[in-house]
C-alpha positions in Angstrom: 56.4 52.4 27.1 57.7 50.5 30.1 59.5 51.8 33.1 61.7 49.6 35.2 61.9 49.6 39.0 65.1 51.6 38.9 63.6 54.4 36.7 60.5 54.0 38.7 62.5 54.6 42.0 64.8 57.4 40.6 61.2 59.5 39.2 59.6 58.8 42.6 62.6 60.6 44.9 62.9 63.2 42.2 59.1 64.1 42.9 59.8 64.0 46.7 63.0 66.7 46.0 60.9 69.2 43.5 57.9 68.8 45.9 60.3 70.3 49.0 61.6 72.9 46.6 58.4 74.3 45.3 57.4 74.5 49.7 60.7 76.4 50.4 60.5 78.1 47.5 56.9 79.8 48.4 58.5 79.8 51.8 61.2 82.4 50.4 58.4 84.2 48.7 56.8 85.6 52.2 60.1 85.3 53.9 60.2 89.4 54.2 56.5 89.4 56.3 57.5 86.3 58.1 57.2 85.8 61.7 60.0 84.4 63.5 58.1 80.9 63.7 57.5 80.9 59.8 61.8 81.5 60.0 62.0 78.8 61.8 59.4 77.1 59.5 61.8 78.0 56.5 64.9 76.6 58.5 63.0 73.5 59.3 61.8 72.7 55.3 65.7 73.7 54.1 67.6 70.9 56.4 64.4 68.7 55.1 65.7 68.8 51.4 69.2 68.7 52.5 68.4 65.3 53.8 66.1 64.1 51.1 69.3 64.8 49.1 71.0 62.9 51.4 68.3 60.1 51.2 68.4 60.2 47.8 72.3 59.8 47.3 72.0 56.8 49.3 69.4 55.1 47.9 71.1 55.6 44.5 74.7 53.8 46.0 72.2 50.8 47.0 71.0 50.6 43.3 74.4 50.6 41.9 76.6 49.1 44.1 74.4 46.1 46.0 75.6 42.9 45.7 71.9 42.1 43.7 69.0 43.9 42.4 66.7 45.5 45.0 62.9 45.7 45.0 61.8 49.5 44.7 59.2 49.1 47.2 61.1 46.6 49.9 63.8 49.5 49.7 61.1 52.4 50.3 58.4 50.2 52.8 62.1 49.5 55.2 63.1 53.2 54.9 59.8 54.5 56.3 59.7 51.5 58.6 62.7 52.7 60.6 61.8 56.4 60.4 58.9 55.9 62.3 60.2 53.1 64.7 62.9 55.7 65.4 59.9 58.1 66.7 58.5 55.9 70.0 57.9 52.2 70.6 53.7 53.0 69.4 54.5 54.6 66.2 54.9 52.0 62.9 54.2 51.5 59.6 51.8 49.1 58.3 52.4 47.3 55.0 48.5 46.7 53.5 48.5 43.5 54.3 49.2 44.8 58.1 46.6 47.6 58.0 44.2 44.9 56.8 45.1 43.1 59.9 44.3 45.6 62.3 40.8 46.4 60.8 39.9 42.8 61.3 40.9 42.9 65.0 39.0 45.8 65.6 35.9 45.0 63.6 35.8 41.1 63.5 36.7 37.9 65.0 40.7 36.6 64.2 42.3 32.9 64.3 45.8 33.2 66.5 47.2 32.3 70.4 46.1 35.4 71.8 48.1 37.3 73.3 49.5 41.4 73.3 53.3 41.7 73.0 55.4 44.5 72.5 59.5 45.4 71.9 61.3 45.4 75.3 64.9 46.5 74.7 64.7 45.2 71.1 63.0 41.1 72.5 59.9 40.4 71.8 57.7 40.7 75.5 54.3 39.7 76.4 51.8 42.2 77.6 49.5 40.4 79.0 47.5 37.7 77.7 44.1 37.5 76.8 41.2 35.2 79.1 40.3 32.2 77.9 42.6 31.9 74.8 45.4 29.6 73.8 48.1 32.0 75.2 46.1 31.9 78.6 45.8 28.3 78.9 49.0 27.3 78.3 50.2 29.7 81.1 51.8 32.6 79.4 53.0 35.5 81.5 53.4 39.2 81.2 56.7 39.7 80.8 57.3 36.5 79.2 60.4 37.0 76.7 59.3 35.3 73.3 63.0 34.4 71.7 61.7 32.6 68.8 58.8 31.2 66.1 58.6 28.5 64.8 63.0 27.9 65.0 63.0 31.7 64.0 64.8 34.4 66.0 62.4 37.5 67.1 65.8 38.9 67.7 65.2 41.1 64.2 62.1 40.5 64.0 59.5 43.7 63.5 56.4 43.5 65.9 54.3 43.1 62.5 56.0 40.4 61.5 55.9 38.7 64.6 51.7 39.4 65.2 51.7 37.8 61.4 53.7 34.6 62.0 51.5 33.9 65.3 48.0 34.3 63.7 47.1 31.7 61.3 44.1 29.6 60.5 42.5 27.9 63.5 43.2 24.2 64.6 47.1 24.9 63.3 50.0 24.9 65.3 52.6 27.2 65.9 55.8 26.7 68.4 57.5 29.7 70.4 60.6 29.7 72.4 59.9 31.1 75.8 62.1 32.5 78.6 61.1 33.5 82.3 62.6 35.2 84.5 64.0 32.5 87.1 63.9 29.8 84.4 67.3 28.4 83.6 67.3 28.1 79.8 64.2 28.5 77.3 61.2 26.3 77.1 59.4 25.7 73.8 55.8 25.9 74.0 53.2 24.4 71.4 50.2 26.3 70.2 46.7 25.6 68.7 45.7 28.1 67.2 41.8 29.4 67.8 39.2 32.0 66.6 40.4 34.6 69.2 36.6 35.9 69.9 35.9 40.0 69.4 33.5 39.4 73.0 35.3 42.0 75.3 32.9 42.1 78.4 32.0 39.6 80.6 29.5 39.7 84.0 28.8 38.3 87.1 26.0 39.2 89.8 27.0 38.2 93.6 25.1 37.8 96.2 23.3 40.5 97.9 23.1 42.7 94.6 26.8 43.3 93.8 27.5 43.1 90.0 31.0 42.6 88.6 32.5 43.5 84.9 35.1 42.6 83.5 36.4 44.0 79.9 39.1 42.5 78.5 40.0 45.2 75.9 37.9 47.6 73.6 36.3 47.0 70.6 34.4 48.4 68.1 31.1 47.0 70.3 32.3 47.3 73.7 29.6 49.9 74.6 26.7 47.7 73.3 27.8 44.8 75.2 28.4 46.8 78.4 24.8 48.3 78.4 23.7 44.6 77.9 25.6 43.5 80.5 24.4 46.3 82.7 20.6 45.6 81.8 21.1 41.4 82.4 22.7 42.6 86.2 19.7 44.9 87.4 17.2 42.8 86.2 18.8 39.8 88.8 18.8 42.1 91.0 19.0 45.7 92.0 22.4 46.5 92.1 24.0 47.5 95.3 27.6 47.9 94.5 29.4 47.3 90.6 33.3 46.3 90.5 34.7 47.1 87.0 37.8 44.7 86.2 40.2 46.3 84.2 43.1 44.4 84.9 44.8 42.8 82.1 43.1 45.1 79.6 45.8 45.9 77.1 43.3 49.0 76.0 41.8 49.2 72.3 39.5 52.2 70.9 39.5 55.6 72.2 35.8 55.7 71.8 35.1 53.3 73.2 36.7 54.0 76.6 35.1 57.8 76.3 31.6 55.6 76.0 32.4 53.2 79.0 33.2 56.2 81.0 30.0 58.0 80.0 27.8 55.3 81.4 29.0 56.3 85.1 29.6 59.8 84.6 26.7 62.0 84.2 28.8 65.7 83.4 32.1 67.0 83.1 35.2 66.3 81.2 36.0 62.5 80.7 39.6 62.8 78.8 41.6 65.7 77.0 43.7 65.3 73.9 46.5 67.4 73.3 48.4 67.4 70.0 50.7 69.8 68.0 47.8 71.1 65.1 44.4 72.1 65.6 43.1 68.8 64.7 45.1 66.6 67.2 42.8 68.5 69.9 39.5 67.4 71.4 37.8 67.3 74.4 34.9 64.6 75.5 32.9 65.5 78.0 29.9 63.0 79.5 26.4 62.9 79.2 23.3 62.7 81.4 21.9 59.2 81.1 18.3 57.9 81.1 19.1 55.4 83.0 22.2 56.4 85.3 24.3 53.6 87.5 24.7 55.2 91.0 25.4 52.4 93.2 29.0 52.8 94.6 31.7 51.3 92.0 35.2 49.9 92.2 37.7 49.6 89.6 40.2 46.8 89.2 43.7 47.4 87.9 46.7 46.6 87.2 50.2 46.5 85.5 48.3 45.2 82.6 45.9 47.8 82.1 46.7 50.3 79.6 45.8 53.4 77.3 41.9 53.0 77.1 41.9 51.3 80.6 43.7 53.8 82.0 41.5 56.8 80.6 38.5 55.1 82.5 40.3 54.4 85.3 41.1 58.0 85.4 38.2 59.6 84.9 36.1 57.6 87.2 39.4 58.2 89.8 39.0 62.5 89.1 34.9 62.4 89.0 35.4 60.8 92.6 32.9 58.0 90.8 34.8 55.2 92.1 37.8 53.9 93.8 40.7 52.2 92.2 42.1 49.1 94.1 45.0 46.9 92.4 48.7 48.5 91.4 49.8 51.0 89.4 48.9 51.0 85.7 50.9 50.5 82.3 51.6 54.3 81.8 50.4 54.7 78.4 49.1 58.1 77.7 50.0 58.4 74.1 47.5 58.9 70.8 48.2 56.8 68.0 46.2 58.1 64.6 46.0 55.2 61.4 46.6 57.0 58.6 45.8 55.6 55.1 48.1 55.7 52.4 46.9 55.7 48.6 48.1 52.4 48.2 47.0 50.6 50.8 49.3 50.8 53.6 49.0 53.2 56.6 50.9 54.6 58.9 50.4 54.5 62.9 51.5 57.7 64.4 51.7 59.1 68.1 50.0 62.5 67.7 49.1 63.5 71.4 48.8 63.2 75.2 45.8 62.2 77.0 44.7 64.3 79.9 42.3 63.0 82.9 39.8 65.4 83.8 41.6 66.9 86.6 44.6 67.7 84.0 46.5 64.4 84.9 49.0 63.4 81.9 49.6 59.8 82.5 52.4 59.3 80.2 55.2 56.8 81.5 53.9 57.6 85.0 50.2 55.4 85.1 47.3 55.4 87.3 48.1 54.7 91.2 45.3 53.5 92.7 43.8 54.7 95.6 43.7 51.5 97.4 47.1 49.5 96.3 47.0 45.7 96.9 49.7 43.5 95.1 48.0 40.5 93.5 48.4 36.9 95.8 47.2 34.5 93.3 44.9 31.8 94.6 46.0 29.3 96.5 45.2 26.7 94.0 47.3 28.4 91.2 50.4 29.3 93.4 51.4 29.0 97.0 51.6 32.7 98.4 55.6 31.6 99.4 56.3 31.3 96.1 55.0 34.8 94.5 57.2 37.5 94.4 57.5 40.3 96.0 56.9 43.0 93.2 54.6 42.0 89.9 55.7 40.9 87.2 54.5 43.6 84.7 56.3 45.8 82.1 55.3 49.5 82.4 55.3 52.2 79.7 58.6 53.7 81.0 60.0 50.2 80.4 60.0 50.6 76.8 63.0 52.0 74.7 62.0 55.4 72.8 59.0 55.9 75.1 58.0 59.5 75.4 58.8 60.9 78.8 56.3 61.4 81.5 54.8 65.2 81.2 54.7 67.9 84.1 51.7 68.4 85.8 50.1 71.6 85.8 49.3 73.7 88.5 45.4 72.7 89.5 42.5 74.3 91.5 41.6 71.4 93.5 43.6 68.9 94.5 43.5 65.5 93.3 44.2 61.9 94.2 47.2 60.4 94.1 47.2 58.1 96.3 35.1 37.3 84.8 34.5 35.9 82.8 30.8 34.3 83.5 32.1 32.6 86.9 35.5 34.8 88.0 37.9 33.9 90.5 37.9 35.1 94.0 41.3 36.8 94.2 42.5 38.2 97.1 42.1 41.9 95.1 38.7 41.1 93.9 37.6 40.0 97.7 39.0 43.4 98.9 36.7 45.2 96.3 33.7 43.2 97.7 34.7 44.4 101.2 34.7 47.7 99.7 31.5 48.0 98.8 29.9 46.5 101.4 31.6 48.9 104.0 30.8 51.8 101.5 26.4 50.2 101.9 26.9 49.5 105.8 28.7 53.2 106.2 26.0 55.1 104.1 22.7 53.5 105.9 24.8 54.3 109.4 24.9 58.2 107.5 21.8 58.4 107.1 
């Protein structure tokens, strides 16, 4: 027997309404041993199916009344779409084509511009964008507003939809109306698509034995390619001194920032996570190393560096492991979870709070560094007259929805507040090498 969409969609909400009435009903059932939470529990599940009545009312005035006949699933996929867009700028819901997506950029290489953007007060914004890629070369900025695709507005556009009209096989084109602040109207900017590679860490040795790193974001082998990294540096020469660039570095895997951070810390806590259940609740602590880097570090950051930046940055800032030169970072200090859905689809939720080891939650507030330099970029890129005065960066607390920045708790101890193959010597990359070579000359004075 066949079922059309309408039945289809009417048996589906009917589920959804018996399924909430069977949970108050067994909510009823121990209502006379409840505690007051379980009350409010009962409360809570009671105005749910009061608005999945509502939900439901709706949806059947759209099947009835709209001007022509509506797709089941387009009508469901947009309702949970703005539910969870309604939550915080990081929660979404990925169609399977989108969930798809996101495996691949975390697993595998991807053909697009290469770039991370974001919603801004509902315009489509650069992050940052990535090293080396078409995005970079053509001389994208963060902050860049993006007002259109190909001739289409971003002004309604979902952040989905906008990451799947930019990617596309390599070698094609793709157009994007840009504005800058200072620029009088829009510029149009042609793209070549290219394999945007999953290579997230690059190194360098200078002379005298000081190593830097840069990672650009992390992947699902940023560890691996770090140790590599580390290995190829000691055997040029033994290191003296290790600057870790973070700047730019948009963040990426959880675990793979808890790893990075456990290659320079040998004990203690590396980050907290702090949800409402049991399960949104972990801590990572570090682990002695065979081989331990002890040389005096310094970390490069920025505007640009966010989530799993920021938790190494912090940790390496609370362990006292290494100082943290640039500006103040992106403020992310949100959890997102991907959780699968039967058919496919997933949903990315914000679950909970990251804590540095000290008990630092970062949320809308970022990382200040303990030595802040703006960024001057080289002389052959811009004439220092020209830069301005603050940088150009969009922060967590920029973003519409974002959760507000958490209260510290009370602590014991204080705590502190205050490149590629061949990288450029910028003026905040010079300091770092200034840095460490005071940090050398002041330790063999010491002893």
């Amino acid at each position: 027997m066949k079922v059309n969409h309408s039945k289809r969609l009417k048996i589906w909400l009917i589920c959804i309404i018996l399924v909430c009435f069977f949970v108050s009903v067994g909510i009823y059932q121990v209502k006379s041993v409840a505690s007051p939470s379980t009350n409010n529990s009962l409360k809570q599940e009671e105005e749910t199916l009061k608005e999945l009545k509502e939900f439901a009312a709706v949806v059947n005035l759209i099947e009835k009344n709209y001007v022509e006949p509506v797709n089941p699933k387009k009508l469901i996929y947009g309702a949970i779409k703005g539910m969870l867009s309604s939550l915080d700028p990081h929660s979404s819901f990925m169609t399977p084509e989108d969930f798809k997506e996101l495996e691949v950029e975390t697993q595998g290489s991807f053909s697009g511009v290469g770039m991370e953007i974001t919603m801004k007060d509902g315009i489509l914004t650069i992050v940052s964008p990535i090293e080396g890629t078409p995005a970079y070369k053509a001389g994208l900025k963060a902050n860049d507003k993006i007002l259109a695709i190909d001739g289409v507005s971003t002004k309604h556009m979902t952040l989905m939809d906008a990451v799947k009209r930019l990617r596309g096989p390599k070698g094609t084109k793709v157009t994007i109306t840009v504005m800058r602040k200072g620029w009088k109207q829009p510029k149009k900017i042609t793209l070549i698509r290219a394999v945007i590679p999953i290579k997230s860490v690059y190194s360098k040795m200078f002379d005298d034995g000081y190593g830097y790193i840069r990672i650009t974001n992390f992947q699902a082998n940023t560890d691996s390619e770090l140790k590599k990294a580390l290995n190829e540096l000691e055997k040029q020469h033994k290191l003296k001194g290790l600057i870790l660039d973070l700047r730019n570095n948009p963040g990426g895997l959880l675990t793979q920032a808890v790893k990075v951070a456990d290659e320079f810390i040998d004990k203690g806590i590396i980050v907290s996570i702090k949800g409402r259940v049991k399960d949104q609740k972990a801590i990572f602590r570090a682990h002695a190393s065979k081989h331990p880097i002890k040389c005096p570090m310094v970390v490069l950051v920025n505007g640009g560096s966010a989530s799993a930046s920021e938790i190494v940055a912090g940790a390496l800032q609370d362990h006292k492991r290494a100082l943290i030169l640039g500006t103040r970072t992106f403020g992310k200090g949100s959890v997102q979870t991907i959780i699968p859905l039967s058919d496919g689809s997933a949903v990315r939720l914000t679950t909970a709070l990251y804590y540095t080891p000290s008990g630092r939650c970062i949320q809308a507030e970022g990382i200040t560094p303990d030595i802040v330099i703006p960024f001057v970029p080289p002389a052959e890129e811009k004439k220092l007259s020209e830069f301005p005065k603050k940088h150009p960066f969009i922060s967590e607390r920029d973003l519409k929805g974002h959760l507000p920045p958490v209260q510290p708790a009370k602590l014991k101890n204080k705590t502190r507040n205050k490149k590629k193959a061949k990288p450029i010597l910028d003026n905040q990359l010079e300091e770092a090498l200034r840095v460490l070579k005071a940090w050398n000359i002041l330790a063999h004075t010491q002893s």
